[in-house]
C-alpha positions in Angstrom: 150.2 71.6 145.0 146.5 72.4 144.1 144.0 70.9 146.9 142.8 68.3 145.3 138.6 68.3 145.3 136.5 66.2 148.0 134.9 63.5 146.4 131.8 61.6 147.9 130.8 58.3 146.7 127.3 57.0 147.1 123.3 58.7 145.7 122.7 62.5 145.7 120.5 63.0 148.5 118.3 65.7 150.5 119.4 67.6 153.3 117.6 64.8 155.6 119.6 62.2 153.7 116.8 60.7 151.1 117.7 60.0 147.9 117.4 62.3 144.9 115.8 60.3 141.9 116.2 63.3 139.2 118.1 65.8 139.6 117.3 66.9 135.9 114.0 68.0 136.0 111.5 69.4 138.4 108.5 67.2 139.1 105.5 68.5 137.1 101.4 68.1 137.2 102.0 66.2 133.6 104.1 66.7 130.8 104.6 70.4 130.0 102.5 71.0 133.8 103.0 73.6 136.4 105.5 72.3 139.1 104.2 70.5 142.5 104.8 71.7 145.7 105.4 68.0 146.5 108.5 68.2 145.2 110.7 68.3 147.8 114.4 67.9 146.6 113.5 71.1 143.7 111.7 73.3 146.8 114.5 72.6 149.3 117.4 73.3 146.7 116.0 76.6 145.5 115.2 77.9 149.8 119.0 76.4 150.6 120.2 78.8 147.1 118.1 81.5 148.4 120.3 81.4 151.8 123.4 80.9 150.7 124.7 83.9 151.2 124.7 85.9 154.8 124.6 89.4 155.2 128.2 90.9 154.1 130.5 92.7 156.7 129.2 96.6 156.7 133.0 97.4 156.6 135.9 95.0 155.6 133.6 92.9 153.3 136.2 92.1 151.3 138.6 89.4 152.4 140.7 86.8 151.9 142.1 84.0 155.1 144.8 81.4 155.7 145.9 79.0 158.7 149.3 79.3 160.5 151.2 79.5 163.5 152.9 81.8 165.8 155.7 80.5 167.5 157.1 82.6 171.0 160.9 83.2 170.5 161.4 85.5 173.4 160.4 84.9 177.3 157.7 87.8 177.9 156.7 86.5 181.3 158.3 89.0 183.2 155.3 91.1 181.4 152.2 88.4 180.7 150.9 85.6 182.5 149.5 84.1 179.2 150.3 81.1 178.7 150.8 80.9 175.0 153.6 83.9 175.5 154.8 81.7 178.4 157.8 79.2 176.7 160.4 79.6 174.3 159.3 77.5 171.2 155.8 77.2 171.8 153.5 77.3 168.7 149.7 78.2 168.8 147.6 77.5 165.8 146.2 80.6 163.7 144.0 82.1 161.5 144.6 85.5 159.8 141.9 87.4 157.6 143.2 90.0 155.3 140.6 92.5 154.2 139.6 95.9 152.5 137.6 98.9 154.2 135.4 100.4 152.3 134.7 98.1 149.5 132.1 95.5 149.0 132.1 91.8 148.6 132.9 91.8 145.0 135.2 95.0 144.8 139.1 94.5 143.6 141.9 93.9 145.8 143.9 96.6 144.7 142.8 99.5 145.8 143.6 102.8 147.8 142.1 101.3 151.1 143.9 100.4 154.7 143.8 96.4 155.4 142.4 94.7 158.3 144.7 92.5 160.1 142.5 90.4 162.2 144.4 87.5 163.6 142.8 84.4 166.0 145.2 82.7 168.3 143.7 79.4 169.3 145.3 79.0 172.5 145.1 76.6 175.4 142.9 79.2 177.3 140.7 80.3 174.7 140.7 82.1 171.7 142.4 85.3 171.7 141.5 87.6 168.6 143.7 90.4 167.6 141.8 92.4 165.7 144.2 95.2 163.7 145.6 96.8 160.3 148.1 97.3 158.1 148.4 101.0 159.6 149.6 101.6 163.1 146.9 104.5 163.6 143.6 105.2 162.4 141.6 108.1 161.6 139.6 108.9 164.4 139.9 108.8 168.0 136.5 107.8 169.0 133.8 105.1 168.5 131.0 108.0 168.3 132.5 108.7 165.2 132.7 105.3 163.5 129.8 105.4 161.8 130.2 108.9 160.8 133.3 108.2 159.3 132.0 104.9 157.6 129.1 106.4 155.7 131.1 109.0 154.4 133.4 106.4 152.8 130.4 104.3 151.6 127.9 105.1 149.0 126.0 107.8 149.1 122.1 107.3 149.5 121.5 110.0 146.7 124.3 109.2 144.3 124.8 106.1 144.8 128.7 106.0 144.5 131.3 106.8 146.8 131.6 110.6 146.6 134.7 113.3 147.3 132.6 115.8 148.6 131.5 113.3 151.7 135.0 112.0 152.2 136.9 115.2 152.3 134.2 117.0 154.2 134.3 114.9 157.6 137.8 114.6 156.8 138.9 118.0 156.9 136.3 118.7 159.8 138.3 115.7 161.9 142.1 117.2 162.1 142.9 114.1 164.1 142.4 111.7 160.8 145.4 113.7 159.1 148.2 111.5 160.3 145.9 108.2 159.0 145.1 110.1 155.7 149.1 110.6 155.1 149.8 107.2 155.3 146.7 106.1 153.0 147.9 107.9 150.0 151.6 107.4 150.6 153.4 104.6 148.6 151.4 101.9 151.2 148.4 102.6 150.9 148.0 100.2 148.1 150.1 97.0 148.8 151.6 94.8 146.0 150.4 91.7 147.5 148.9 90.8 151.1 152.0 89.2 152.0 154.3 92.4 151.2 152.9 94.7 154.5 153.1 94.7 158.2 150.6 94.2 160.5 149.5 96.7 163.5 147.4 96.0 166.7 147.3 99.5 166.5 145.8 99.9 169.7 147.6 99.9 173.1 146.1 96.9 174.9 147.0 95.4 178.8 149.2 93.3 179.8 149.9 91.6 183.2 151.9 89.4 184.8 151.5 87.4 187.6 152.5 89.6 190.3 149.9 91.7 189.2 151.9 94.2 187.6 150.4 96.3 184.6 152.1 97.0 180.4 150.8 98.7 178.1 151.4 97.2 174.9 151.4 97.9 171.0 151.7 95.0 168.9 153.9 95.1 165.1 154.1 92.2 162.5 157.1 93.2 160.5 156.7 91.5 156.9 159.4 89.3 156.1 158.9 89.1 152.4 159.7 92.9 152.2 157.3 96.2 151.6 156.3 96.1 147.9 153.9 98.5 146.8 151.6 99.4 143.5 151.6 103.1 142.6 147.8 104.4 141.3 148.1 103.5 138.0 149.3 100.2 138.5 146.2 99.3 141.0 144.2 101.0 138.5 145.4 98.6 135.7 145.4 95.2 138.1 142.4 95.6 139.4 140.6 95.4 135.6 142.6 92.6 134.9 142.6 90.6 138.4 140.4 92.1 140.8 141.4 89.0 142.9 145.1 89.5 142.2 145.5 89.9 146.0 143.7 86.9 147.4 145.1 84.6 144.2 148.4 85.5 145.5 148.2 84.6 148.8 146.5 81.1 148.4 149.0 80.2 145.3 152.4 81.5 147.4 150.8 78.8 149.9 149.9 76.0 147.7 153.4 75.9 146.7 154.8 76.1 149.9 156.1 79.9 149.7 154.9 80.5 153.5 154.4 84.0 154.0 155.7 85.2 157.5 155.9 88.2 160.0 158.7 88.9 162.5 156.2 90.0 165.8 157.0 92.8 167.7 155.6 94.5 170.9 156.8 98.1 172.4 156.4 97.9 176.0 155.4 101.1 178.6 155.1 100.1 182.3 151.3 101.5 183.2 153.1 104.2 185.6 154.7 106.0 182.7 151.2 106.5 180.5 149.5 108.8 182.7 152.7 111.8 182.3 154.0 110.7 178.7 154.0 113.5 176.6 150.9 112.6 174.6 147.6 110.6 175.3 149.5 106.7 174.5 145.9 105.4 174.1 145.1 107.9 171.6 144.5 105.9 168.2 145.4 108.4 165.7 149.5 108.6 167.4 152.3 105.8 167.1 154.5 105.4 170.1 158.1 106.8 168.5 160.5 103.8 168.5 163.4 106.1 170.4 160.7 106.3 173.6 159.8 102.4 173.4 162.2 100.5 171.6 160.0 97.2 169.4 160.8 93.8 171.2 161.2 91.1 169.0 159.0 88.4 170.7 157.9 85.8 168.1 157.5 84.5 164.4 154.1 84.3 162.3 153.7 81.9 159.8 151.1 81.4 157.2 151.1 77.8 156.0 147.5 76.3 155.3 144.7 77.4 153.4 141.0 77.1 154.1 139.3 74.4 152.1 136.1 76.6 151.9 136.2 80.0 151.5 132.2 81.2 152.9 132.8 78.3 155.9 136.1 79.8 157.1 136.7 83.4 155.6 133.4 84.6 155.3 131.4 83.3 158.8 135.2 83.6 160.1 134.3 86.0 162.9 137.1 88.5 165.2 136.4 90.5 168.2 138.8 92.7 170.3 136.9 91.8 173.4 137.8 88.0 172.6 140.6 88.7 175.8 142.8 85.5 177.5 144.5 85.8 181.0 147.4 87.9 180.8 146.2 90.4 178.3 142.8 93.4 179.1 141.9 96.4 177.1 142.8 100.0 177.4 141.0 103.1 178.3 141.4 103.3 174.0 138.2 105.0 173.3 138.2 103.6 169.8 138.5 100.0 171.3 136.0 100.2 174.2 133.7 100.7 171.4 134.6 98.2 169.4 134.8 95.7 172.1 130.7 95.6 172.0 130.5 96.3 168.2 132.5 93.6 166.7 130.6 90.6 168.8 127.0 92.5 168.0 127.8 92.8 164.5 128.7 88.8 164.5 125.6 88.1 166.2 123.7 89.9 163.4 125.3 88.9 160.5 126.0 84.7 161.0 124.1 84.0 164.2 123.9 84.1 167.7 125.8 80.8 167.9 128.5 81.8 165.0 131.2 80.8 167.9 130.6 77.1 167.4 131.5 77.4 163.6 134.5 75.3 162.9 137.0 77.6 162.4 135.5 80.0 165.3 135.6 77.2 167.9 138.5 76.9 170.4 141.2 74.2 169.7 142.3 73.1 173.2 139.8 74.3 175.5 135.7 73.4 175.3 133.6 76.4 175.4 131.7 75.6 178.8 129.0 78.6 178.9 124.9 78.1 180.0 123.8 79.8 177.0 121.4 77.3 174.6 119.6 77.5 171.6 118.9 80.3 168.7 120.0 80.4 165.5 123.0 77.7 164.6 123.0 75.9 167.6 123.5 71.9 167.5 122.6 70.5 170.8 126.1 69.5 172.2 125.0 70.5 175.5 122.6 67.7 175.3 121.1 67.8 178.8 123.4 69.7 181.1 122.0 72.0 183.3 121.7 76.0 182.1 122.5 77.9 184.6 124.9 79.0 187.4 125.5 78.2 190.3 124.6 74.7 190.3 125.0 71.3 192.6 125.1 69.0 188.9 129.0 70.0 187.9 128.4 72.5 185.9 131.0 75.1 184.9 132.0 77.8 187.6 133.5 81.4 187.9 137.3 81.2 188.5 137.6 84.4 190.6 140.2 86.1 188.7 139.3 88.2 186.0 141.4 88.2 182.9 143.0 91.7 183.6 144.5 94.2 185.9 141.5 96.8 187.3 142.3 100.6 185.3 141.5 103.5 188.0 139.2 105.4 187.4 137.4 108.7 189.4 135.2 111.8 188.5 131.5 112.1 187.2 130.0 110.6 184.2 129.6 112.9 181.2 130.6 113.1 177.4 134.3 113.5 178.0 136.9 114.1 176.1 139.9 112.2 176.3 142.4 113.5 178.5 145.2 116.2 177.4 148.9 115.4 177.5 151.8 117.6 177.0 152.1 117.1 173.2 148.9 116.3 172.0 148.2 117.4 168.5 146.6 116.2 165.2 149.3 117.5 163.4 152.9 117.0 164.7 153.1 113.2 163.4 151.5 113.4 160.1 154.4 116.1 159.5 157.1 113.6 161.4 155.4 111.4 158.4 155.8 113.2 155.8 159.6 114.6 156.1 160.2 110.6 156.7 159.4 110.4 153.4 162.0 110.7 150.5 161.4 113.2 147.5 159.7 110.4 145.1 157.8 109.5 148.0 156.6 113.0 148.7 155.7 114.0 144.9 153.3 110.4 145.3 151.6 111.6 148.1 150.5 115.0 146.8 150.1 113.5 143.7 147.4 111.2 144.6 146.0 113.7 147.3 146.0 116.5 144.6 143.7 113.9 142.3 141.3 113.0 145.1 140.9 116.5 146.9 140.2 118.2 143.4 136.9 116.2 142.9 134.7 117.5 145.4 132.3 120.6 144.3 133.2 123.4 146.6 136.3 125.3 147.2 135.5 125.3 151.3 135.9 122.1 151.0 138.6 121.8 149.1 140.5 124.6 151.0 139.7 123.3 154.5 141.2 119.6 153.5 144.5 121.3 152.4 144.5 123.3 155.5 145.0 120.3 157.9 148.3 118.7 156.1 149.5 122.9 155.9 149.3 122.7 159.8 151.2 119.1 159.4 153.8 120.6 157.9 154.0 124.2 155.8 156.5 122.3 152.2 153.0 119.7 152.4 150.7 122.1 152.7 152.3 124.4 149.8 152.6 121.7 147.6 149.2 120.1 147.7 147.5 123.6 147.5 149.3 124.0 144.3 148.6 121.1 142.8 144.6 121.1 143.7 144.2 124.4 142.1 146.3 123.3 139.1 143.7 120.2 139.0 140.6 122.6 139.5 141.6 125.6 137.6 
């Protein structure tokens, strides 16, 4: 059923809650007169139009958001104290924003592009915001390289479009984005709809019990409507037609009550096993194979309401890996520790300093008690409470356990790599990736890599590109080099 539109009865009015007289025509100095400052209702409707738009996400821009629930369905306290994984049954409310990379506010759904997965768990502790994709892995390894990596993807300051020559330069400079580049223009790299993919935390993340006792864990949301995928041509022939094919499809499946939903799973490695496992298992760019650490089904995910307003609840929606609960920490992940200050700054940019106290930000069972006051957004609700801590007036207090297990650490500061494992290599799981795949699937993938590769301007760069998926795996290599110099003459 369609939501049916808010109606208010009563005058127009002003912001301040005056009544509008005319809201037909601007008030003028005489008939056919310039307009007068004086008139109020006119000046504040064109400043409120002005602002009605923030500053758009830098990357996943593009999104589209829905309420749900997650419901527990295995005991996983032997592994977390948190208390929304503590019961059998138990249901936290959610919100989960789907999104694009690369693309801009107004770019199509259905394009070549990994999805963000960014998914708030309002629990009785806080909120807790996992903040993933629809890949397990991602291209690089380290935060010093985001931005790098981002640019290249963006538009270029010269050109003005998103060039191959930028892409396919950092990427075949960067061998550890070759497993992430494999997926991306396999068959999933362009979902049928936003309800036909999994879901990845895609980093390893901490959990810990209440003996003290430290996980490592990867979560997996397992799509339960199926994997459907658009091959190029189709995207390219959606995306003229509907470039919000993806975001009509999941608000209509809701409206009519076809609830999307993900089967949740976690693999599991106690914190003793990491430091001798035969690669680094906080390395982004590698998936844990299944046959070491077996996925745990733990819960379901449902998506079962939609936002009433899209900019109040998608677009100053705001996620950040660092939003923790007690139970579950980071991980020496370089690509997280980085993003655990990057996500928060970029919210406190883009919709304010107080964007927490947004509706659909705000924690459902708890009251965020903190001594921080004023700036942009904020609405007073601390009235006259003291502002700092400690203080003899009942304000809030430390608890004196922190949300996580300690990591240990030793040695001297320095730009460090991380550290080498047995088997770490850019290269051995894009080729496990690519013999996975089945002979339609592998014609795809060097299909659409062969069309991409054979735009940029130079051979170097073309030749070092095709390089990194030889090293993956020598059929890949043979077959994409062939096909790029058919493209390119």
């Amino acid at each position: 059923m369609t939501q049916e539109a808010h109606v208010t009865q009563g005058p127009l009015t002003t912001e301040a809650g005056a009544p509008v007289a005319d809201n037909q025509n601007s008030e003028t100095a005489g008939v056919g007169g310039p307009v007068l400052v004086q008139d109020q209702a006119l000046l504040e409707k064109l400043a409120h139009f002005n602002r009605e738009r923030i500053p758009e996400r830098i990357v996943h821009a593009r999104g589209a958001g829905a309420y749900g629930t997650f419901t527990l369905t295995r005991d996983v306290s032997r592994w977390t104290r948190a208390k929304f994984l503590s019961e059998i049954g138990k249901q936290t409310e959610t919100f989960l924003r789907f999104s694009t990379v690369a693309g801009n506010l107004g770019s199509a759904d259905a394009v070549r592009d990994p999805r963000g997965f960014a998914l708030k768990f309002y629990t009785e502790e806080g909120n807790y915001d996992l903040v993933g994709n629809n890949t397990p892995v991602f291209f690089i390894k380290d935060a010093i390289k985001f931005p790098d990596f981002i640019h290249t993807q963006k538009r270029d300051p010269y050109t003005g479009s998103q060039e191959a020559d930028n892409v396919w330069d950092f990427w075949g400079l960067s061998p550890e984005s070759t497993h992430q580049v494999t997926w991306l223009f396999g068959d999933r790299g362009i979902p049928a709809t936003l309800r036909h993919m999994n879901g990845y935390g895609s980093h390893t993340f901490q959990w810990n019990n209440e003996a003290g006792e430290v996980f490592w864990v990867k979560y997996h949301f397992k799509t339960d409507q199926g994997i459907k995928n658009l091959t190029t041509d189709e995207a390219n022939r959606l995306s003229g037609v509907d470039p919000d094919s993806h975001q009509r499809d999941l608000r209509e499946s809701i409206e009519r009550g076809d609830f999307p939903s993900w089967t949740v799973q976690v693999q599991i490695m106690p914190a003793a096993e990491a430091a001798t496992y035969r690669f680094n298992p906080f390395d982004l760019t590698k998936v844990w194979p299944h046959e070491d650490y077996p996925p745990i089904e733990i819960g379901k995910l449902e998506l079962n309401r939609n936002p009433e307003n899209i900019f109040a609840e998608v677009e100053q929606s705001i996620f950040s890996p660092a939003h923790f609960v007690p139970g579950i920490g980071p991980s020496p992940d370089k690509m997280l520790q980085g993003r655990l200050f990057a996500y928060g700054d970029a919210h406190r940019y883009r919709v304010g300093i107080n964007a927490d106290h947004l509706p659909v930000n705000r924690p459902h069972a708890t009251e965020a008690r903190t001594n921080s006051r004023d700036g942009f957004l904020y609405d007073g609700r601390h009235k006259g409470a003291k502002n700092y801590e400690p203080n003899s007036f009942g304000g809030p207090f430390q608890t004196d356990r922190p949300l996580w297990v300690s990591t240990p650490v030793g040695g001297g500061t320095g730009n460090h790599e991380a550290p080498r494992h047995t088997e770490d290599d850019d290269f051995v799981q894009a080729g496990n990736l690519y013999r996975l795949m089945s002979e339609d699937e592998k014609t795809r993938l060097i299909e659409n890599l062969s069309q991409f590769i054979a735009k940029v301007s130079r051979d170097d760069i073309a030749e070092r590109a095709v390089d990194n998926f030889r090293k993956a795996d020598g059929d890949f290599g043979k077959r994409l080099e062939a096909a790029v110099q058919a493209l390119r003459g």
